[in-house]
Structures are given as structure tokens and as C-alpha cells.
N, C-alpha and C positions, 0 to 999 in steps of 0.2 A: 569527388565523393558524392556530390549532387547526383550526376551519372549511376552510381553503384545506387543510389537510394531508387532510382524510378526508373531504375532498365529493365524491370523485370518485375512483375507481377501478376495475380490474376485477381478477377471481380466476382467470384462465386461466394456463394453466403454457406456456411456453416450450418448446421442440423443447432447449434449452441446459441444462443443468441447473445450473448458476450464475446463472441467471436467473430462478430462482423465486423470486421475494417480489413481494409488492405494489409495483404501481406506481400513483404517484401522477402527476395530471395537472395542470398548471399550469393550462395552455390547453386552450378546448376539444379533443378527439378527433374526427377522423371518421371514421365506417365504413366508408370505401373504404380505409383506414390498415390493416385489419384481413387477415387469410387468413381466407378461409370454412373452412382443415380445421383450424388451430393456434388459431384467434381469439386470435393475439397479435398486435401489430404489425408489419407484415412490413418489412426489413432489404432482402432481395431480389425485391423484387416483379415478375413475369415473368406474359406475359398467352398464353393456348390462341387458337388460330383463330377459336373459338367467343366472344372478347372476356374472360372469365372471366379475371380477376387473381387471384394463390394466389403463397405463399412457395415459393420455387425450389424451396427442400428438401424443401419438405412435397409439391406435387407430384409432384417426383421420384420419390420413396418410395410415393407413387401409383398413377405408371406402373408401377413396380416389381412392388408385388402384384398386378395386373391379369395384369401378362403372368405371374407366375408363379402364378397359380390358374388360369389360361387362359380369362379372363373376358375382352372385347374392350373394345378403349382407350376409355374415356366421361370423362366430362367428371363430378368426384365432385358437380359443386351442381346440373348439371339432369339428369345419367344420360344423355346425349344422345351417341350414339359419334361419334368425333372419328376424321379421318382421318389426323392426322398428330401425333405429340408433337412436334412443335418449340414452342418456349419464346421467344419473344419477350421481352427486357426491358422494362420499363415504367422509364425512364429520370427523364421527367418525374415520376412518385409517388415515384419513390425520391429524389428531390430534394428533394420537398417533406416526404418521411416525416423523410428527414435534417434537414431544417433545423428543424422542427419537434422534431424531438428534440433538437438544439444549445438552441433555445431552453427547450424545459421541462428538462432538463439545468441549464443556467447556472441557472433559475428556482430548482431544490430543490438546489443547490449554495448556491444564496446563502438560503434557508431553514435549509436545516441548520448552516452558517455560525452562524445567527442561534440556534441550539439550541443550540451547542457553548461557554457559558458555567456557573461553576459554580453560579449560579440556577437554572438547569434543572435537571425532574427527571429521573429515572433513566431512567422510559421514551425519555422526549423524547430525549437524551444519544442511546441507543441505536439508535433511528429515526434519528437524523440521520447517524450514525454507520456504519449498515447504508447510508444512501442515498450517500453518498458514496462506501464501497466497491463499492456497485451500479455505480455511471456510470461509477467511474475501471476497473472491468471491460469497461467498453462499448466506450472508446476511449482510446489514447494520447494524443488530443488534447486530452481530459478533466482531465486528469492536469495537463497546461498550465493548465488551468481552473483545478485547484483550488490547481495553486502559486499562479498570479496571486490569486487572491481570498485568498492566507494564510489558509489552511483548515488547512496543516500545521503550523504551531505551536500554530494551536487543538488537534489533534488530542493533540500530545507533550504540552498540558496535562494532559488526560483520561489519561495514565499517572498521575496524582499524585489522582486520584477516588477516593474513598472506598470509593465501589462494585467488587468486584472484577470482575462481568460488565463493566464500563462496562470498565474498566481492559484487560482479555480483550478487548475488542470493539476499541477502542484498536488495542492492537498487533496485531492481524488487519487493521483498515482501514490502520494507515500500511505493514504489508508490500505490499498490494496498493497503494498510489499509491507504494511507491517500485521496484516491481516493473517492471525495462528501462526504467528512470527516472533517467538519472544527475544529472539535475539537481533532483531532490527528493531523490536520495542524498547530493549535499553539502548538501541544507537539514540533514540529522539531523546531518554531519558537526560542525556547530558548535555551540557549549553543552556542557553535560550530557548531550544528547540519548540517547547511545549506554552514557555509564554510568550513566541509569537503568534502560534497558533491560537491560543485564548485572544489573544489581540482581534483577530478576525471575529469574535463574536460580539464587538461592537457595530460593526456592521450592519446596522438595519437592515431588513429585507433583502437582502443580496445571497447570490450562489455562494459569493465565499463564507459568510454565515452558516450557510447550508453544509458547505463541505467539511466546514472547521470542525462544528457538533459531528458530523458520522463520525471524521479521526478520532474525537476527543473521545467517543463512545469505545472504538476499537482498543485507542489507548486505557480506557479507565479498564479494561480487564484481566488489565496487571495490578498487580497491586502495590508494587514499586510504585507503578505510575500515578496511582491515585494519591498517595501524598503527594508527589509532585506537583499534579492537577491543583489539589487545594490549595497547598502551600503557593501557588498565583495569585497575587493580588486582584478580587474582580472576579475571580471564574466561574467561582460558584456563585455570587448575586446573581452572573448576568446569566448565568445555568439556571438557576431558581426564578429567574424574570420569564426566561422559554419558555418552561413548564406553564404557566399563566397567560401565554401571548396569543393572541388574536390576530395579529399580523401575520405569523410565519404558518409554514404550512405543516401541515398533519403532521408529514414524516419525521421534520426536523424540532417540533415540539416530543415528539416519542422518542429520538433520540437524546434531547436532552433528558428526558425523563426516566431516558435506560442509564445513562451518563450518571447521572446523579445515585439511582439506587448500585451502583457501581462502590462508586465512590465511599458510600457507607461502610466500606470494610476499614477504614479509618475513622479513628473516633475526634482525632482533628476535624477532619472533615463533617460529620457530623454534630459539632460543637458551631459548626460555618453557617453551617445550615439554619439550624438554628435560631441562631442572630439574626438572619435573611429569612425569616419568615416558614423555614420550611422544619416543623415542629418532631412531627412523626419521625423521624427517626430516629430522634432522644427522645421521646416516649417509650418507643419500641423497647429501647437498649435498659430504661428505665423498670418496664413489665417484668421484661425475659431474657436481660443481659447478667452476666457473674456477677457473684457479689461487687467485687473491684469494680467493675460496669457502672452497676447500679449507683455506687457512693460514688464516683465521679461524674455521671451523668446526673446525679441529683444534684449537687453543689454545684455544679454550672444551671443546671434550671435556676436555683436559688438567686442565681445571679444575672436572669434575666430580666429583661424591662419587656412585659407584654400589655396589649390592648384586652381591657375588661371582655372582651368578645374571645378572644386567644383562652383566657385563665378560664372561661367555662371551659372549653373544651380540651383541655390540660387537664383541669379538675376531673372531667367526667372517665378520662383516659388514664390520671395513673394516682390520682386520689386514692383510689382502694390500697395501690400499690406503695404509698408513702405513708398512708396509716399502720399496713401492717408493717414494716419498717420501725415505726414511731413505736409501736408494741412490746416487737421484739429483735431488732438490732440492737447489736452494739454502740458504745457512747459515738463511736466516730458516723455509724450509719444514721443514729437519730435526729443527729446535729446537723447534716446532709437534710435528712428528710423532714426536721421542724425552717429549714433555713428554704426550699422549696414553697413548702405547703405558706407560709410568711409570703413568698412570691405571689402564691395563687388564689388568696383567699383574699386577699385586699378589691372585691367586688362583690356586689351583694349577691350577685347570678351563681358567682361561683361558688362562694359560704355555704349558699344554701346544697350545692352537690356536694362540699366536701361534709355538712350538714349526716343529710345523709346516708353519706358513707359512712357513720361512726365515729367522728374525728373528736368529739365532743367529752367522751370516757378517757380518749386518751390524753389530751389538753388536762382536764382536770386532774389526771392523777398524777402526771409531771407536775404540776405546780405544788400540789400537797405533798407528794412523797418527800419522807427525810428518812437519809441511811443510806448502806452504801451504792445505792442504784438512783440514787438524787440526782438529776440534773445537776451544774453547775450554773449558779445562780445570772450568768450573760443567757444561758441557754434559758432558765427560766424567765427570763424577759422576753425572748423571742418564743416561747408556749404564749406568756401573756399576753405579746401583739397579736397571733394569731387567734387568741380567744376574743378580744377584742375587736376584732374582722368579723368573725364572725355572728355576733351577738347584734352587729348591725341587723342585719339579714333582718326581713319581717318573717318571724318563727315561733311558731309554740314553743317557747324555749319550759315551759309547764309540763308539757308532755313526753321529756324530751328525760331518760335516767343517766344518770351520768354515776353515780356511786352504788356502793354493795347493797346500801341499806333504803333502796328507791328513792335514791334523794336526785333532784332535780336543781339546775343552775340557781334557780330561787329559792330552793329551800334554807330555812332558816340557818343550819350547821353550814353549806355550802356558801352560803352569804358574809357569816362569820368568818368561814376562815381564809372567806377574802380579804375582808375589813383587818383580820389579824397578820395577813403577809403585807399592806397596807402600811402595817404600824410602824413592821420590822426589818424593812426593805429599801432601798435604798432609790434614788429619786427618779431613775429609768424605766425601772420596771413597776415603782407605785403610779408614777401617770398610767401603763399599760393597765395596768388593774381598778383605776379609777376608770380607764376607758372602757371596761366589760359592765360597769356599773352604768356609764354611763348608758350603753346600749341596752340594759336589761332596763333602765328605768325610762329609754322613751318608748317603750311600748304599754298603750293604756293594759294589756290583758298580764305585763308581769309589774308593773311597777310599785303595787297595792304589797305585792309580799315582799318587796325589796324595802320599802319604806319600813313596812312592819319588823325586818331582819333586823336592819339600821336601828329605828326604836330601842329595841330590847338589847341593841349592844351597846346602845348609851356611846355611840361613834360620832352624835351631830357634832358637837362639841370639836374632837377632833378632825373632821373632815372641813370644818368651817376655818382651822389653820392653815389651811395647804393654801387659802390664797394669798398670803401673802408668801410663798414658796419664792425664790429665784429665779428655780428655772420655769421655764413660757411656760413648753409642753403639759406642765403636771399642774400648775395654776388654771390654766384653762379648763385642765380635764375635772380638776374638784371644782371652778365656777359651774361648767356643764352640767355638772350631776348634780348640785347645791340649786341650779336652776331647776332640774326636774324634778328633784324633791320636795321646792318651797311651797305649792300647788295642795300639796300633805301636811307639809311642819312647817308652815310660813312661820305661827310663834315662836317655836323655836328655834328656828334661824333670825329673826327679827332681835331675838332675844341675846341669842350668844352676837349678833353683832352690833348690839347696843353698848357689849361692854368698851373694856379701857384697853383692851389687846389693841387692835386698829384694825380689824378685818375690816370694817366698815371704810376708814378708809384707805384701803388697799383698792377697794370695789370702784370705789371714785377714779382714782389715781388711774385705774385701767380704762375708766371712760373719759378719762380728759384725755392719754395721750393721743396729740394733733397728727393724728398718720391718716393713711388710708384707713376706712374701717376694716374691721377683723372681726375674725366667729370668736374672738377673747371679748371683745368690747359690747357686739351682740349679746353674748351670753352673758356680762355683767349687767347690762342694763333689764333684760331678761328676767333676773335673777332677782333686780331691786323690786322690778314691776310687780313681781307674783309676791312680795311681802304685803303681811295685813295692810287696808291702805287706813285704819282708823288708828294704828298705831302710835298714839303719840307721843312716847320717849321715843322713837326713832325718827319721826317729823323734826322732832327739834334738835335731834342730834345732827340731822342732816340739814337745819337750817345753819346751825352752829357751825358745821363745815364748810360750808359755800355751795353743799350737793345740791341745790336746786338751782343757784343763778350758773352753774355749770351745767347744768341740763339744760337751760333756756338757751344759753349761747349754741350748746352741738343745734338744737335745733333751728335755730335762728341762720347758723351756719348752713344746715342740709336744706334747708328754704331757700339758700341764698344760692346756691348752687355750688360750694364751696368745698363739700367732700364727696369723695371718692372713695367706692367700695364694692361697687357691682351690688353682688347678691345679698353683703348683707347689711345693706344700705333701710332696706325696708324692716327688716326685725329691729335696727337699730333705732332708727324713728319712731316704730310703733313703742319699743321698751320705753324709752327717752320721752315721748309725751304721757305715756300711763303714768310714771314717776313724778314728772313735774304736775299731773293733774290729780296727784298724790297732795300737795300743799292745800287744796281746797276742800280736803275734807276734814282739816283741823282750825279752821279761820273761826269756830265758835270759842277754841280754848287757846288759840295763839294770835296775840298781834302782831307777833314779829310776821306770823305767815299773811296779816293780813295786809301790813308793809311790802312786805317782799312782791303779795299781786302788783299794792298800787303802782311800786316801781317801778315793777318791768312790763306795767299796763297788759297782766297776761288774761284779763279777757280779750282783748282786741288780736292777739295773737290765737289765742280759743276759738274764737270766730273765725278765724282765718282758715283756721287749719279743719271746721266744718267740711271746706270744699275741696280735700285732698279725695279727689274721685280716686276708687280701686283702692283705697287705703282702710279698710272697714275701721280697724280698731284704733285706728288715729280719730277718724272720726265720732266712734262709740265715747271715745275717751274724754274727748272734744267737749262732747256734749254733756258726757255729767259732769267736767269741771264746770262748765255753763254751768249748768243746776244749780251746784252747790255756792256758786259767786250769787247767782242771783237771788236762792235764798239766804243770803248772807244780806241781799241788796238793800230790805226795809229797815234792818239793824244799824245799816251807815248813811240810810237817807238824813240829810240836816232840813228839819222842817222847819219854815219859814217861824221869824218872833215874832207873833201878834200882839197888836197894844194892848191894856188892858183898858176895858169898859168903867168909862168914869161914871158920877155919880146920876149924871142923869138918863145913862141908858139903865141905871138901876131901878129907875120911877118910868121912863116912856122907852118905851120896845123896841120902836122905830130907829132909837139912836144906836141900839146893840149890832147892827146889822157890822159884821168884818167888810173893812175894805178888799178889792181884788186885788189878787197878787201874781203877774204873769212870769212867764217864764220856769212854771212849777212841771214838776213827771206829773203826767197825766194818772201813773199809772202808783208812784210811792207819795205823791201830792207833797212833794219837798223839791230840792233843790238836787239832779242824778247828774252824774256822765258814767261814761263807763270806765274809766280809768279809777275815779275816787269810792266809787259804792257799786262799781259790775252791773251799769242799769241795761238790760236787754236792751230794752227802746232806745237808747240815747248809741246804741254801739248799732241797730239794725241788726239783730240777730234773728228778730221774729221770722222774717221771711225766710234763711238761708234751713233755721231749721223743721220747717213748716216742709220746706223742699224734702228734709228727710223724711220722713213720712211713708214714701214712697221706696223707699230703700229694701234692696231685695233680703237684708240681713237683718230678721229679726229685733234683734239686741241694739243693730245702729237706733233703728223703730223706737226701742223702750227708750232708749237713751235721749233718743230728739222728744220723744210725747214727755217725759219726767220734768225737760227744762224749760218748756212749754207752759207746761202745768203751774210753775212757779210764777205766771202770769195771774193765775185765777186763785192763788194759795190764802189763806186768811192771814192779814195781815198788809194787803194791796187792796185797792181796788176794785173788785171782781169785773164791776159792770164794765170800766174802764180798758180791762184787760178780755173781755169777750168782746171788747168793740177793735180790738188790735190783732186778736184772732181775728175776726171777720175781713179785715182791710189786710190782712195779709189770705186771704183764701181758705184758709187752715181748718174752716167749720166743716167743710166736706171731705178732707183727711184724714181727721180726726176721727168721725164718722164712719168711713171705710175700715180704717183699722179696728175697730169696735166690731165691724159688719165680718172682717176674716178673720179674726178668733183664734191666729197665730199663734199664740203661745198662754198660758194661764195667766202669766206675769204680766202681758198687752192687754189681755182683756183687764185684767183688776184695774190698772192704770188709767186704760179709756175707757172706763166706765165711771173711774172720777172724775175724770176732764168733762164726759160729755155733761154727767148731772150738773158741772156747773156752768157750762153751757147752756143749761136747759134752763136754767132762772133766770134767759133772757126771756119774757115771755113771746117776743119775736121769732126767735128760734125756736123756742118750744111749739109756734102756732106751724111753724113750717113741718117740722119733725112729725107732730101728731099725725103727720097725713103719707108718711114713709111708714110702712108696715113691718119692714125690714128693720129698721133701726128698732120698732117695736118689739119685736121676737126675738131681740139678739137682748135688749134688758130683760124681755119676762126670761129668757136661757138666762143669763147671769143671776136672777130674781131667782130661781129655782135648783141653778147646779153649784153657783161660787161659792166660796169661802163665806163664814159668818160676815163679815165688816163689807165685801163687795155687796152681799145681798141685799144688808142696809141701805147702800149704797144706790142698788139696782131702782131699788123702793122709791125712795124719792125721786130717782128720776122718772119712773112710772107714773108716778102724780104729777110732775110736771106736764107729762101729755095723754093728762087726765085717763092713764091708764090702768089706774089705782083709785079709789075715794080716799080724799085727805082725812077721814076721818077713822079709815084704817090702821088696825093697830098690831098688826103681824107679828112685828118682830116687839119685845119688850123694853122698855125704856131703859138704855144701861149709859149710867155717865162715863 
């Protein structure tokens, strides 16, 4: 056989360039078969006047450069000029060329056949393999050939060869016999066939990779085939991986990518896709598919998990198209398209496209509609979630008409008769509607007419029950919103949870449980913080419950390094210290509160918590519980018991004189610590808050000069306490902040500090010679408030910038 393969051949190239490789002859050749200019065998054999036979093309291409060098028409095998290029077919050679070729054809068809076991070697494999893809290139009718002789399941073996060129050779010959072949297409259709082939597109970087994708592409343009395709575990990932790779080369990324829009003529397959990242083609079907299309392609969006980056561009691509849906489909198409848009609005990026696209008219009028085009009440939970997505979104929701009669998401009646579906609704869908409140009211630009709505429907009352709800979701969503409110109605939330219900302690009970922290626990502490802090039937109701020495421990704990919460770890400390620095502002009319300091020693913890750098409002907080301990501090100073003057310092002077008494406050002239009477000095707080001062936040500022102040307050020692200023640095601080005019509140403040600073007359002699400090009292002397300018006054006569005999302002007690 070896013999018959390579006894005969010739090495001339073809005019085709797919026709270059050897060819083998069964039968003899003759050389009338031949062109004298291509010496291949000629296909269309056409004879000159002069009898000379030549391939069509070749002498075409003949005449061609004759007449365009300007050489006269001859005849290229004897040079003999010819009067005329007409072409005569040679009808009979081409008959006999064809059948001749049918026959050596079938001949090294059934040859290679005979190679295509796995006996053979590698060469042979590959020879037989090349000849087969030779012929079935020659003709379609070939291809009939080599179905019939079952050449193609020889060939789907040769994928499972050991050899990877054999394997590469393989899947290059079956794409060419199944190539405008549909009936060698369903030969692959059955077996394994087509997920071996997919197998080869694990493959990295490799020819069989390469070859695998052409077939699959040839393959996918059946449409038989293309369920098939899908229905492969793997094929379309690793198809939709192609389309994106960087590795493979140009062609075989284009063919996956012709593979794939192939493939979409199944909505399986498009459902794959999907899933793997490849979006657009259930969009497409979404836009511009049949109704049937549409409502199944929505209900699988519905049911997709995509990244916040995905749902923009979902949104901006068939948002218009599931609003109008939402409009005007029927209950099964709305239900599709609210179960969608729920998918794609849960991101702020995207709310705001589906924003506006209008989504906002229709949302609202599904949830109010009653009769018979009413949503069913699951369905109106899922309008709910979606209104609630979106109301996050930072949006003029003001500007925004949602009803017939210009009413907007915050208008009064549209507020109401959220508060009324609220009432009468059941506990899934009223957290969803507590959550649209929630989102209307943490933006400063709507929360003024939501509060206002709430007001007039007499709902605080009601909305302050849901915390003690059962279920999480809906407890959390009325804390959230009960915390953005309290900022507005702190009384009247202070007030409805004063009473004997137990919201109050509901509010507790969410901040003791020992978990990791949570946006429930944040938001109840949240919620206590922004109540009045002079409130004092709610101080003692919360001292009554243990709500303070339970706020000292979470914090004592979060110091300690003891919980766990990520993000909201920091709202939670800051809530948890405003609360607990809530007990010092009632220690004039409570002694229980002012037991509960001594106990838990919470100046010395106050101090502490000065130095939480990056934490402003722990520190803000920090500081006016300071303040108010320390002017609590000359009320609990125990001042020394002096003897009484006997009878003869009553006649001579000399004997009246008090013994000394050491170990007294410099600054309360008694007996301090900071644990029993909150003595600044005795805890060293002067210095930590002196350090604030400098604080780039305002308010930390007010907060640190206010506790400060209580050094120089009447009632202390002044001189005493301007000389503890001075030994902590604090006179040039104090100073500065007086000198940058930060806020009205700063300057009123240190412009009381500095005046009593100024009756050092030390200080005063230094100051008179700062010009600056000078023009910042005659500015307060001339712009502030009545009581500052008093204020200003006196210290202008301290550095004799005033005559003390000046009577400006009128003497008012």
C-alpha cells in the first residue's frame, strides 16, 4: 500500500492556494489532463483556434499580460500569433478529467480510510488525514463520499490520539467535511462528539484550541447544534473567557466571538451567557424580543446576582424597556418586570438611571392603586423594595412629580399614605416602606417636609411601636428613621419613650446584645444620642434601667479591644459616649447621677477618651461631659473645718490668724480627686485639653475652651486657675482661637476666657503690646452680641484700651 501511496506523483503548485500539497494518483495520469502554463490538472479545460488546450484561468491571465505589455496575442506553447482570443470549451476532457478524478478521489478516500486506525503511524494518520481534507475541499459531492464510506467517526476517533499534531490535524479535517455540510453536522451531533471537542478549549495557548473554536464556530450554525453546544458543561464560560483573552490570537478570539452570537438563536444558551458575564444578549431579547421573549428573559434577569458596575449598564440598556412593561403589561409581565428592576436598582449608580427613566410615577401608583388592576400585595412589597433602592440615590426627590395633582415623594398626601399602607400592612412590606422614609429623610434637602408630613399625621406615637417589632428587618428600619427624625422631634420621641410601653427599653436591649456590632445597634445608640440631652424624666428613667452603667461597659469594652464590627464600630462609640455624657448634664437635679459618675470614676474615663485622635465627636463629647463634672466640681468640694477663734483673738488680731492647711485644690481650696468631685487638676486634664485647642474641628475647639473655662468660672479661684492656664501653655491658645474668629460661638467663648485672663495684671502687661489681640476685642467690642460686648469692654480696660471710667454700655444687674 505504502508502494501505491508514493509511486506516483507530481510537485507542481495549483493557480489555488488550498491546493498545494501533493497529489497522489491511483490510476494512471495523462498528459493531455495537464495545462502547458500551471502543469496541474486542468478543472476547466478550454481549447485556442490554433487546437492548444490550457486551464481557462491560466490562459486568461495570458491574454491579460500580452495585451498589457503590448506584445500581440500568440499562442504561450508555440509563440505563433493568434487572431482571435475566443476560448472554446473542451467539454469532452473535462468529462473525462472529472470522472477520472471521482475515481482516484473515491480510490485515496478509501486508502486513507484504511490509515485512519490506531495501528497506524503518526505519519500515515496524518497523510490520510491531509488527503481527506484535500478532496472534501474539491467538492461537496466528496463530502457525500466520505459520509458514506464512515470516514467521520474514523476521523472523531483521531481527537482521542495520543499525538497532538494528529489530534490538530483531526479537528482541521472534520471542520472542513462538516463545512455547508448539514448532514455530516448531525453526524457530530450525536455521542460525545461535540463535548470532546469543547474539552480542547481548556487548552491554553495551543493549536488544538485554535482548531477546536473554528469547528465549534462551523458547528454553531446549526441550530441543532447550538443547544448542543450549550447544553456542554463549560463551553460557553470558557467561550465567553475567549471573547476577553489576551493570550490567544486575533482569529481564534473572533471566532469565539462569531461562536457565541451563533449560539444566541437559543434562549438556553443565552440564559449561559448571562450567568458568565456576557449580558447583551438578554438585553437584546429584553428590548426587541416577543412578548413570551421579553417575560422570560426578564424573570431570569430578576434572578440574576450582578456587580453595582453591571446594574448601571443593565439600567441604562433596558430600564426604559421594563418601565414601560411596569405601565402597561399584564400582571404576569409586571411581576417579571418589578422582580428585574428589584435586581437592578439595589445601587445608587443605577437608581439614579432608572431615576430618570421615569420609574418613580410608576412605583407610586402600584403601591396606592386599589381595584381590580391592584397589584397583589407580595408584589406590592417588591414596588416597596424597589422604591426603597431607590430613594437612597442622592436626588431631588422635591423636583421629582410622581402624581396627577403635582405631588412629589414628599408631599404631604404622598407621605400620608405611606404612613397609612404602614398601618395596614403586614411586616415585609412595612419595613420596605419604612425603608423609602428612611431614604427620604437622610437627605438634609427632603427631610424638613417628611418630618412636617409625620407631624400632622400624628404617626410619632405609632412609628415609635415598631421597635419593639420581632421581626430584625422592620425594627431596624423604624430605629433608622426614629434616628433621622429625633434631630426634629427629639421631645417627642423622648416623650412617647418615657412612657410605661417599653420602647425605651426595647432601645437598650438592642444595644446590649453581646454580638458583633450592627447598623441596628448603631442606629439605636444613634437614636438615644440625638434625644434632648437636659431631658430629665428620661435621665432617670435611664438611670432606673441600668442604661448608663450599660453604655459604660460597651465602651469600656470597645477601648479594651473587645468588639467587633468594622464600619460600624465608629457610629457606635461615638452614639455610646454622647449618651453616657448625657448623665452630666443632670448631676445638679440628680444624685443618683451624681453616684453613678463617682462609681464608675467617669471623669477619668472622659479624659481618656480626649485622646481618641480621628474620633471628633467622641472627643467633642468628651469634653463637655468634662465641663459639666467640673462645674459640678466646687458643689462637691469638702472644704476643710476651721476652729473657731477663741476669746482672745476676739481682743488681739494677732491670735485670729487660721492655721495652714496642706494638701488643699489649689484651685476649689478644699479637699478634690477626680473620682469624688471631677477636680480637673487632680485628674490632669488641663494639659490634654489645652492640646485641643488646636483641633482642626471647630466644635472639638468650643468644646475643649468651655471645660477650660470652668477653671476661671466664679466660684474657683480665678488667680489660681490663670496660673494652671499658664503652666499648661494654654494663654497662647486661647489667644489664637480669639485671634481666628472661627465661629460666633468661639469668639463669644474666648472672649470670656481671655477677659479673665486679663486680670492677671501680668498678662494683661504682655497682651497690651499684641495689637492683634487688641483689634480682635475692639471687633468683638463693636460687632458681638449685647453680653460679649460687655464682655469685650472690660477686657479693653484691662490693656488699658478703654478708660475705666468709661460708661458705654448701662449698668444692667
Amino acid at each position: 500500500m505504502a508502494e501505491s501511496w508514493h509511486g506516483n506523483y507530481d510537485t507542481g503548485s495549483q493557480s489555488d492556494d488550498s491546493y498545494k500539497f501533493e497529489r497522489l494518483h491511483i490510476e494512471p495520469i495523462y498528459d493531455a489532463f495537464f495545462c502547458p502554463l500551471t502543469k496541474q490538472v486542468m478543472r476547466d479545460p478550454v481549447t485556442l483556434e490554433n487546437g492548444q488546450t490550457f486551464e481557462r484561468e491560466a490562459i486568461e491571465k495570458w491574454f491579460r499580460e500580452c495585451k498589457e505589455s503590448g506584445r500581440k496575442l500568440a499562442c504561450p506553447l508555440t509563440l505563433k500569433e493568434l487572431k482571435t482570443a475566443d476560448l472554446k470549451p473542451s467539454i469532452a476532457l473535462r468529462n473525462t478529467i472529472e470522472e477520472w478524478n471521482s475515481r482516484n478521489d473515491a480510490a485515496q478516500l478509501d486508502m486513507a480510510r484504511k490509515s485512519l486506525n490506531p495501528s497506524s503511524s503518526e505519519s500515515e494518520v496524518l497523510l490520510a488525514l491531509k488527503y481527506v481534507q484535500q478532496i472534501c475541499q474539491k467538492s461537496r459531492s466528496n463530502k457525500y463520499v466520505a459520509r458514506n464510506a464512515g470516514l467521520i467517526p474514523m476521523i472523531v476517533d483521531m481527537l482521542k490520539n495520543g499525538s497532538r499534531k494528529v489530534r490538530c490535524k483531526a479537528l482541521e479535517t472534520l471542520k472542513t467535511v462538516v463545512e455547508e455540510d448539514s448532514d455530516n453536522k448531525e453526524i457530530l451531533a450525536d455521542g460525545d462528539t461535540v463535548r470532546t471537542i469543547v474539552k480542547f478549549l481548556s487548552h491554553e495557548q495551543s493549536k488544538e484550541r485554535e482548531e477546536a473554536v473554528s469547528l465549534l464556530y462551523e458547528l454553531s450554525k446549526s441550530e441543532a447544534l447550538c443547544e448542543k453546544i450549550g447544553s456542554i458543561n463549560g463551553a460557553i464560560l470558557m467561550l465567553v473567557g475567549m471573547t476577553t483573552s489576551k493570550s490567544d490570537n486575533i482569529l481564534t478570539v473572533d471566532n469565539a466571538e462569531k461562536t457565541l452570537e451563533n449560539l444566541e438563536k437559543c434562549e438556553n444558551n443565552v440564559r449561559q451567557m448571562a450567568e458568565n458575564g456576557r449580558l447583551q444578549p438578554l438585553l437584546t431579547q429584553i428590548r426587541e424580543g416577543p412578548p413570551e421573549t421579553k417575560l422570560s428573559m426578564s424573570n431570569f434577569l430578576g434572578e440574576l446576582v450582578l456587580d453595582n458596575d453591571i446594574k448601571v449598564l443593565v439600567a441604562k440598556s433596558v430600564g426604559s424597556s421594563l418601565i414601560n412593561i411596569l405601565r402597561s403589561g399584564n400582571m404576569q409581565s409586571r411581576e417579571a418586570a418589578l422582580k428585574a428592576l428589584n435586581q437592578i436598582s439595589s445601587c445608587e449608580a443605577s437608581a439614579k438611571v432608572l431615576i430618570e427613566a421615569g420609574i418613580l410615577p410608576s412605583l407610586v401608583k402600584d403601591l396606592f392603586t386599589v381595584g381590580t388592576n391592584q397589584l397583589p400585595m407580595r408584589l406590592k412589597e417588591v414596588a416597596a423594595t424597589i422604591l426603597a433602592n431607590v430613594v437612597i440615590s442622592d436626588y431631588d426627590f422635591d423636583s421629582i412629580l410622581v402624581g396627577p395633582d403635582h405631588q412629589t415623594l414628599v408631599s404631604e398626601d404622598i407621605v400620608h399614605n405611606l404612613l397609612h399602607l404602614i398601618s395596614n400592612t403586614g411586616p415585609a412590606i412595612e419595613s420596605k416602606l419604612l425603608q423609602v422614609l428612611v431614604g427620604l429623610t437622610n437627605s438634609p434637602s427632603t427631610v424638613i417636609s417628611v418630618v412636617a408630613a409625620i407631624k400632622s399625621s400624628g404617626a410619632i406615637i405609632s412609628l415609635v411601636q415598631f421597635i419593639e417589632a420581632p421581626q430584625k428587618e422592620l425594627r431596624v428600619a423604624s430605629i433608622k428613621l426614629l434616628q433621622n427624625l429625633s434631630p426634629h422631634v427629639g421631645q417627642e420621641l423622648a416623650d412617647a419613650l418615657r412612657g410605661t410601653v417599653g420602647q425605651l427599653g426595647s432601645l437598650i436591649k438592642v444595644i446590649s446584645e453581646n454580638i458583633s456590632i450592627t447598623d441596628e445597634q448603631a442606629a439605636a445608640i444613634g437614636l438615644l444620642a440625638e434625644l434632648p440631652e437636659r431631658d430629665l424624666g428620661l435621665a432617670r428613667q435611664m438611670l432606673d434601667d441600668g442604661a448608663f452603667m450599660l453604655v459604660y461597659s460597651r465602651v469600656v469594652k470597645i477601648r479594651q479591644g473587645g468588639s467587633k464590627g468594622g464600619r460600624f464600630v465608629t457610629p457606635f462609640l461615638e452614639g455610646l459616649v454622647r449618651v453616657l455624657a448625657r448623665v452630666t448634664h443632670v448631676l445638679a437635679d440628680e444624685q443618683d447621677a451624681i453616684a453613678l459618675c463617682r462609681e464608675l470614676n467617669l471623669a477619668a474615663l472622659f479624659i481618656d477618651l480626649l485622646q481618641t485622635n480621628g474620633l471628633d465627636t467622641v472627643q467633642m463629647s468628651s469634653a463637655t461631659a468634662l465641663e459639666n463634672l467640673s462645674q459640678e466640681s466646687k458643689n462637691l468640694t469638702r472644704l476643710p473645718e476651721l476652729p473657731t477663734p477663741g476669746f482672745c483673738a476676739s481682743i488681739f488680731p494677732c491670735f485670729s490668724q487660721q492655721p495652714a492647711i496642706n494638701g488643699l485644690c489649689r484651685l476649689h481650696r478644699g479637699t478634690c480627686s477626680l473620682k469624688e468631685n471631677f477636680c480637673l487638676l487632680e485628674g490632669q486634664a488641663v494639659d490634654k485639653l489645652v492640646a485641643l485647642l488646636d483641633h482642626p474641628n471647630e466644635k472639638v475647639v468650643e468644646a475643649a475652651l468651655a471645660a477650660l473655662s470652668t477653671l476661671l468660672d466664679d466660684g474657683v479661684d480665678i488667680e489660681q486657675g490663670v496660673m494652671l492656664l499658664c503652666e499648661a501653655e494654654g494663654v497662647k491658645p486661647i489667644l489664637d482661637v480669639l485671634l481666628e474668629k472661627r465661629t460666633e460661638n468661639l469668639r463669644r467663648r474666648a472672649v470670656w476666657v481671655v477677659e479673665r485672663l486679663l486680670r492677671s495684671d501680668e498678662i494683661a502687661y504682655e497682651v497690651s503690646g499684641d495689637p492683634n489681640v487688641s483689634t480682635a476685642l475692639v471687633d468683638a467690642f463693636q460687632h458681638a452680641d449685647y453680653r460679649t460686648r460687655q464682655i469685650a469692654e472690660r477686657a479693653l480696660k484691662h490693656v488699658d484700651r478703654l478708660p475705666n471710667f468709661s460708661g458705654v454700655f448701662p449698668n444692667v444687674g
